[in-house]
N, C-alpha and C positions, 0 to 999 in steps of 0.2 A: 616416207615421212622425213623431212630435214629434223635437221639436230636442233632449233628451236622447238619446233613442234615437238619433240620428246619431253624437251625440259619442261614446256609446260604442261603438257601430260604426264610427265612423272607427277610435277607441283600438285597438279589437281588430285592425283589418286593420294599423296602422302597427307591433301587437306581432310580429305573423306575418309584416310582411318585417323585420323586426330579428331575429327570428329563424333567416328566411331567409339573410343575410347573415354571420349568424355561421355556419352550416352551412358554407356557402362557405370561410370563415376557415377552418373546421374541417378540412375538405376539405385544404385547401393544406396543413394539419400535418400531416398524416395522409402526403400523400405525400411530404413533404420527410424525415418519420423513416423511412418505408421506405423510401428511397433510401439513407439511412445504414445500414442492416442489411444487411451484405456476405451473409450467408446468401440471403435475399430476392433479392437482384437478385442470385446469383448463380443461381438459380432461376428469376426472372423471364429473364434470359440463357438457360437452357436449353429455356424455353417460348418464347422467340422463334426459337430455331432448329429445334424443333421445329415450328411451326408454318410456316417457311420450307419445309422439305419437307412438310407436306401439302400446301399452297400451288402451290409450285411440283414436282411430283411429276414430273408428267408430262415437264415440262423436263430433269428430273435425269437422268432413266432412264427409258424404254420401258418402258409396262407389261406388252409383248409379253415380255419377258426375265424377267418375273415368275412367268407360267404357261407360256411354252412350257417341252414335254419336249422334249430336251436329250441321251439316253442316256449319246450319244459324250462328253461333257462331266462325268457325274455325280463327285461327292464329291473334285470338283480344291479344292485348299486356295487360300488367298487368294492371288491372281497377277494380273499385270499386266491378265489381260483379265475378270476376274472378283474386284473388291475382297476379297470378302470370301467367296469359296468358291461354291462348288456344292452344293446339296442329291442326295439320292439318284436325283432325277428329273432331274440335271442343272439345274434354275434358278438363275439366279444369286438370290444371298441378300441381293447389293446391293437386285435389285428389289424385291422380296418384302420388304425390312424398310422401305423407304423408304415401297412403295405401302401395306404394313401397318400404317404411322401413321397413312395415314388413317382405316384401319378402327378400328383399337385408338382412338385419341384423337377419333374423331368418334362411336363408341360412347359411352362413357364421358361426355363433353361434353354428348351429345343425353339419355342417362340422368339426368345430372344435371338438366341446366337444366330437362329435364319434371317430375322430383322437387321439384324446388324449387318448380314453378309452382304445382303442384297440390299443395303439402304447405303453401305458403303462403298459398294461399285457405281451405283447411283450420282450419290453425292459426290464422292471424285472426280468422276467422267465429266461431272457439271463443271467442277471447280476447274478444272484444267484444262476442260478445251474451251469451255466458255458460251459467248457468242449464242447461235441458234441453238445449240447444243443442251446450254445451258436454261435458253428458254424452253426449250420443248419440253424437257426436263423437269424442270421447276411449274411449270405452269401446270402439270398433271401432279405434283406432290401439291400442289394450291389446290387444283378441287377436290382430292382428296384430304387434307386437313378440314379445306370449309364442313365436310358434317363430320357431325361427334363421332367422335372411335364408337361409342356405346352403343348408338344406334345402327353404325353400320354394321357390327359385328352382328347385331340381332338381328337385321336383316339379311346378313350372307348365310346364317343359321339359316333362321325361318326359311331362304329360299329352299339349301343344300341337306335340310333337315338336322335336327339332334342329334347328335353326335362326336366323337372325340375329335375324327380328323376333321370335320366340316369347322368345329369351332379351333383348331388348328388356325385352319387356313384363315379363319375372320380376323384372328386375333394379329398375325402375320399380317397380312392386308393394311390392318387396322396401325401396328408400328411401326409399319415402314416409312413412311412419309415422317416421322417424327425422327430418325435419325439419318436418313438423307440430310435435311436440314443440317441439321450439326455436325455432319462429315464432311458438308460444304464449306460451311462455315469454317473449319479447321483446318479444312486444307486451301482454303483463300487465305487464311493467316500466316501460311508457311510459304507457299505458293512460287514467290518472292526473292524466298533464302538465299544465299550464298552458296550452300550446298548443294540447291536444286538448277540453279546457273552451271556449277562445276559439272553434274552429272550430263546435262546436256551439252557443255563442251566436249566433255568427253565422248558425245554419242553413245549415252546407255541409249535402250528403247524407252519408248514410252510409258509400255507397262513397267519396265520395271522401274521410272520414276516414279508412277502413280502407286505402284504397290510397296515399292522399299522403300520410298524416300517420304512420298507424302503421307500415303495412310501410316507409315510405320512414324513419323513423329507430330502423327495427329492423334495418340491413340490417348491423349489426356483426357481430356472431354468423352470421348468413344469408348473408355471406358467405366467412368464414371456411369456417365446415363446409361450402360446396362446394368452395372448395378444394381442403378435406381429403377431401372426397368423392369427387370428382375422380379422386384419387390412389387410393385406395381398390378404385374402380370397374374401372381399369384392371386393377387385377389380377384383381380379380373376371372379369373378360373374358377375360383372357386363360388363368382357371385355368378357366374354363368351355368354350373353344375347345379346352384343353387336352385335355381327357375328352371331345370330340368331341360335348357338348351346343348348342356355340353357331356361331361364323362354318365354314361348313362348305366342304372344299376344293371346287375351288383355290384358292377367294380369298384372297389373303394376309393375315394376320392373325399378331401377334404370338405366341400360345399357339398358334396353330396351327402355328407352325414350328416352334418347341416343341418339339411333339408330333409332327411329322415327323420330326426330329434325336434322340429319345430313347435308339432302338435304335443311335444308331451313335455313344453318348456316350464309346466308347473308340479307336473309331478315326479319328472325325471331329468333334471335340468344339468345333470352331468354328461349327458348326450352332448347336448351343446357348448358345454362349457370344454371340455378336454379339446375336440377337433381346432375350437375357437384360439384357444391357446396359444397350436401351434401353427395356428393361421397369421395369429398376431408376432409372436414369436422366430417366425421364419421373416417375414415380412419387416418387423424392427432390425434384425436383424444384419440385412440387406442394404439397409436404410443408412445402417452404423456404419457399413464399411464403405460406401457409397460417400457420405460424408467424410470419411477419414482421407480415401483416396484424394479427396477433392484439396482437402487439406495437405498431405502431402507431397502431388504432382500442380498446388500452385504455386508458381515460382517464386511469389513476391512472399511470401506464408513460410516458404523454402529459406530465403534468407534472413 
């Protein structure tokens, strides 16, 4: 290597931690104006407590009180020895909603982040090599958006039967194509950069342009929509438990208690009401921080 070529390989590495460093900078705005958006942490607040009971579940309440039948006990309204009622099988609904976060929100959470993994390497691949690459790509995320998630979901069910993992995998299937797209999208916007120029002068590899440099300051968008995703997904869950496609009893599950409580919406309508709660709850939630982020990783909102 002659001694020009150093100097501008030294230039380029000293450009990419200046740039480094401002990310950082970046970083710290980023959280110090979500912290100012009451909506957001008020959000973030209910994913912390929600996640206190997946967490500590077992501690709360005996997941024995979840599924045992109960007869002598059925459809007692909320009381001293059972918060928040009885179902018709006699369980309490404390347990059952408590151990049903974890179903509900580690569903939903595990659907996402696999969506995301794999809609991400996706959508990259597309963005940066382009060309036929790009079309083969794209043309199969095109027939799968043209039908409705909803449908197809119930159809990968129906085929693979009822079930957790079967509706897993639908739900998966069914999100992938929706953040390819916008992984694309994000990394054709950066694509371009001055930073992404430098790393290929410098001969990084490819992977690790496409993983450090492009998905890593595409991750505005990318993370936004799981968020929202997130949010989304939950009800998807819990309307799929619902129709007795997906978490299948006992195990408790938000749409499936639901869907135990529906027949006795007029005499015992606390069944419905407590799971719904924290369907809506979890769900706003999501929603709030999802929003906030949006607000503070956009830049022009930023200044």
């Amino acid at each position: 290597m002659t001694e020009t070529d150093e100097i501008l390989t030294d230039g380029l590495e000293d450009n990419l931690e200046e740039i480094e460093i401002k990310r950082r900078s970046q970083f710290k705005d980023i959280v110090r104006k979500l912290l100012k958006n009451r909506n957001a942490v008020f959000g973030l607040c209910v994913l912390i407590i929600l996640l206190f009971l997946v967490i500590f579940a077992d501690l709360i309440v005996d997941y024995d009180r979840a599924v045992r039948l109960n007869v002598s006990a059925r459809l007692q309204p909320p009381n001293a020895d059972y918060i928040l009622g009885t179902d018709d099988l006699g369980r309490d609904l404390f347990a059952r909603i408590v151990h049903g976060s974890r179903v509900s929100l580690g569903i939903a959470t595990s659907v996402i982040l696999t969506a995301v993994f794999v809609g991400s390497i996706l959508g990259s691949v597309a963005a940066y090599y382009g060309g036929v690459v790009d079309n083969i790509i794209m043309r199969i995320i095109d027939v799968s958006l043209a039908i409705p998630s909803t449908i197809l979901c119930i159809a990968i069910v129906a085929a693979l039967g009822p079930s957790t993992v079967n509706m897993l995998i639908a739900l998966v299937i069914a999100y992938i194509p929706g953040y390819s797209r916008v992984v694309r999208a994000s990394v054709l916007s950066v694509k371009q950069m001055e930073y992404v120029e430098a790393a290929r002068a410098i001969g990084a590899k490819k992977t690790r342009i496409i993983f450090h440099h492009l998905l890593l300051n595409s991750m505005g968008p990318i993370i936004i929509q799981t968020t929202l995703g997130v949010a989304g997904c939950i009800l998807a869950d819990a309307g799929f438990s619902f129709l007795g496609l997906g978490v299948q009893p006992p195990t408790p599950e938000w749409g499936a208690i639901l869907a135990g409580g529906r027949s006795f919406i007029r005499t015992a309508p606390y069944i419905l009401i407590s799971p719904g709660i924290f369907i809506f709850m979890a769900t706003l939630s999501f929603n709030l921080l999802g929003d906030g982020l949006r607000d503070a990783l956009d830049p022009k909102l930023r200044r």
